[in-house]
N, C-alpha and C positions, 0 to 999 in steps of 0.2 A: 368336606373340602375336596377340590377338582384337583387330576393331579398333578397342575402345573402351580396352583396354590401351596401345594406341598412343598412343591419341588425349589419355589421361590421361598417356603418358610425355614428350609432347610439350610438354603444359600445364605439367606440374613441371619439365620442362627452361626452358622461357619465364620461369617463375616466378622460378629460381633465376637466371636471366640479367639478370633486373630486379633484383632484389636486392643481386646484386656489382654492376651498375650504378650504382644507387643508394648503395651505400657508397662508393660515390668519390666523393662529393658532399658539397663543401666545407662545414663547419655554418654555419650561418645567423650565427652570431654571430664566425665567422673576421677579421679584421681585413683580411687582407692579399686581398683580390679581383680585383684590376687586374694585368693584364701586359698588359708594351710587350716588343714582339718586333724584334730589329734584323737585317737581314740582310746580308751580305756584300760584295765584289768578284765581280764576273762574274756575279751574280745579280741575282735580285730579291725583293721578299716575299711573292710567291706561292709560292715552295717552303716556306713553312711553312704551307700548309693542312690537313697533317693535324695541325700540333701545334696549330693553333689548334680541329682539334676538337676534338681530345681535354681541352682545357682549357676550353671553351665546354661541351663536356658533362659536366665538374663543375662547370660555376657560377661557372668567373670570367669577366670583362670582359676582351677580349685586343684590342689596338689593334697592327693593323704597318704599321711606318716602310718609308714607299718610299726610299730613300736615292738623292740625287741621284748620287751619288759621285766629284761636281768638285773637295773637299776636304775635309778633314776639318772645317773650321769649317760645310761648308754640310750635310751630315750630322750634328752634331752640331745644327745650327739643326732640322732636320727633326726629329730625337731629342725634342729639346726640347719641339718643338710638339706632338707627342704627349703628352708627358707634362703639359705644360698642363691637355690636354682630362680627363685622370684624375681624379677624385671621390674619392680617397682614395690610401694608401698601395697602393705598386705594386712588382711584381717586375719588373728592369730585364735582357732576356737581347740577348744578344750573339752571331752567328754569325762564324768568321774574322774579316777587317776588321772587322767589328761588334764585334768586343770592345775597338776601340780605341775607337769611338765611345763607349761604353758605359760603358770609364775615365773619359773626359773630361766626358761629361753627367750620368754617375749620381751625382753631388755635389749632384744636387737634390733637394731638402729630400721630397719623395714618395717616393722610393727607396730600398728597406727590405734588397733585397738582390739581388745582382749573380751571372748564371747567364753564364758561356762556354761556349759552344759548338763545341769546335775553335776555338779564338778567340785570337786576340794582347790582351799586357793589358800594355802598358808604363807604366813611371812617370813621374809629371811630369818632364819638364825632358827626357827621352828621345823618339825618333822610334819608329816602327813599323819603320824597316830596321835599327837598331840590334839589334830582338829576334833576328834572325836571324845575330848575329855568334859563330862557334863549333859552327855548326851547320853542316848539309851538306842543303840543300834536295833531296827528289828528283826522280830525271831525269824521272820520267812528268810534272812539272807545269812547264809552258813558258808561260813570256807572252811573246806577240806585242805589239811595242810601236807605236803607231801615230805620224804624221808630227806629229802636235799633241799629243802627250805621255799618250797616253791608252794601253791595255792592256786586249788581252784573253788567255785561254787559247785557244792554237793548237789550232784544228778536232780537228785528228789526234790531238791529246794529253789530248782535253777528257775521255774518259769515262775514260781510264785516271788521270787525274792530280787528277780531280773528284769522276768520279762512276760509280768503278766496278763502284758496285752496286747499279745500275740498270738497266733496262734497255735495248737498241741501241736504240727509238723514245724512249724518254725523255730517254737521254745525246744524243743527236742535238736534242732538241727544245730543252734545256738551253743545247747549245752555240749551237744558232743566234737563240735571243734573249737571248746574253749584254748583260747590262750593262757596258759597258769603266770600268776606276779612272781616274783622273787618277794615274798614277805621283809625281807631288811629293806627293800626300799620305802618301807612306809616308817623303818627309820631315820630314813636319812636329811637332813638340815640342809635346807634350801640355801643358798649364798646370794639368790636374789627375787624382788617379789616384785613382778614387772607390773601389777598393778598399783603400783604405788605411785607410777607417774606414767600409765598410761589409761585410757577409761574403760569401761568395762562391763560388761552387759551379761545380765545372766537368765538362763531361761531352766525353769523349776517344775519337774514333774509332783503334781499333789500326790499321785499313788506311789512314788517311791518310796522302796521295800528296801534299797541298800542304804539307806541314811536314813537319820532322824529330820524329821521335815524341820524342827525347829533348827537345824544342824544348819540345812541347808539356807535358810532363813537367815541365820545369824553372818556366815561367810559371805552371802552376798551385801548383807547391810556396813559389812566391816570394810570391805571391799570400793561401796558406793557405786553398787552397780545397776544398771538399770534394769528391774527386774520383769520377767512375763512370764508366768504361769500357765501350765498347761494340764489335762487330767490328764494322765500317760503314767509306765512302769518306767523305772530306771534305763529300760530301751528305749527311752523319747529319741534318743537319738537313731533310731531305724522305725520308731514308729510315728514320728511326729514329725515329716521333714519340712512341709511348710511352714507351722510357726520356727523350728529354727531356722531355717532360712530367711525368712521374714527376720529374724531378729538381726541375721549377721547382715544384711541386707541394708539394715538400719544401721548396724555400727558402719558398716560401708561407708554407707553415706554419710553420718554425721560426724566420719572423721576427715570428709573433704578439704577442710581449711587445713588442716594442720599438714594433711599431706603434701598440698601445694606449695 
């Protein structure tokens, strides 16, 4: 090949790479623009920076909640406060513990539809330890529990039971600025389960190590959420950002009517 044959194949490659770009780009007149991103136990919300690219480079507004995670009312206050600052109708996503938070606050009037992420989604009047009865949690995910009622994932067990597919400097770097839960918030009884009137979409890692798959199986069927499957550790959420973006993408969009 001559190298202005190159240099022309190069151009039409470019070309065509702007243009499927550009088709992922929300239309000007979509309703639904805004997402609040909720993140987990043992985390924080910096493992969602590639979803919040991939959602900032179609055109929406993406706001993430740092969750204190001393209880679920103080998480659900941070929730909140986010969704305050939103300009319009918003998709409401949830990662793990974050889909608790995410039942209980997305009853706000902005919240057009509700995305889990590996995510627990109990109904009001229910706890978060209740979702686990019948279930058989696996052995790779061990919380360490601390002298003031707090929990993290035990060092050793962190990449296999979290995050095991990532890799040794990431699962390492993961583990060592975990976030610890306040253990009583997975007592605590929800007062409301915002998927009960709003729709709800859930996107399910097959290799997760922190739930029972059938666990996660059953909370979304109870739910009627529309579900997507992905191979991924319970870090789908920093390891998998295009399918969940593509999914909330999708709740986006198919809650256009309702927003308008």
């Amino acid at each position: 090949m001559t190298k202005s044959k190159i240099i022309l194949a190069a151009a039409a490659g470019i070309a065509t790479a702007a243009s499927a770009y550009a088709a992922d780009k929300i239309p000007d007149n979509q309703a639904v623009r805004n997402v609040v991103l909720v993140h987990g136990a043992f985390a924080d919300g910096s493992g969602w920076r590639g979803v919040y690219e991939e959602l900032t480079g179609r055109g929406y507004k993406v706001t993430i909640v740092q969750n204190p995670l001393t209880s679920l009312a103080d998480d659900v206050a941070a929730t909140k406060r986010a969704l305050d600052r939103q300009d319009g109708p918003t998709v409401l996503v949830g990662h793990s513990w974050g889909g608790v938070v995410i039942t209980e606050a997305g009853v706000d009037a902005k919240v057009k539809g509700l995305v889990y992420v590996s995510a627990l989604s109990p109904d009001a009047g229910e706890t978060t330890a209740q979702q686990y009865e019948g279930f058989t949690s696996p052995p790779e995910f061990v919380i360490d529990p601390t002298s003031d009622g707090f929990g993290f994932v035990k060092p050793e067990n962190f990449k296999a039971g979290f995050a095991a597919d990532t890799t040794d400097a990431d699962a390492a770097f993961l583990s060592d600025s975990q976030v610890p839960i306040n253990l009583s918030a997975f007592a605590t009884k929800l007062e409301n389960a915002a998927w009960r009137t709003k729709p709800s979409w859930a996107v399910i890692a097959r290799q997760d190590k922190a739930f029972d798959a059938r666990m996660l199986q059953h909370m979304a069927k109870r739910i009627g959420a529309k579900v997507t499957e992905v191979d991924a550790s319970h870090a789908l959420f920093m390891t998998q950002p295009k399918v969940v973006a593509d999914v909330i993408d999708d709740a986006a969009r198919s809650t256009q009517a309702a927003a308008q």
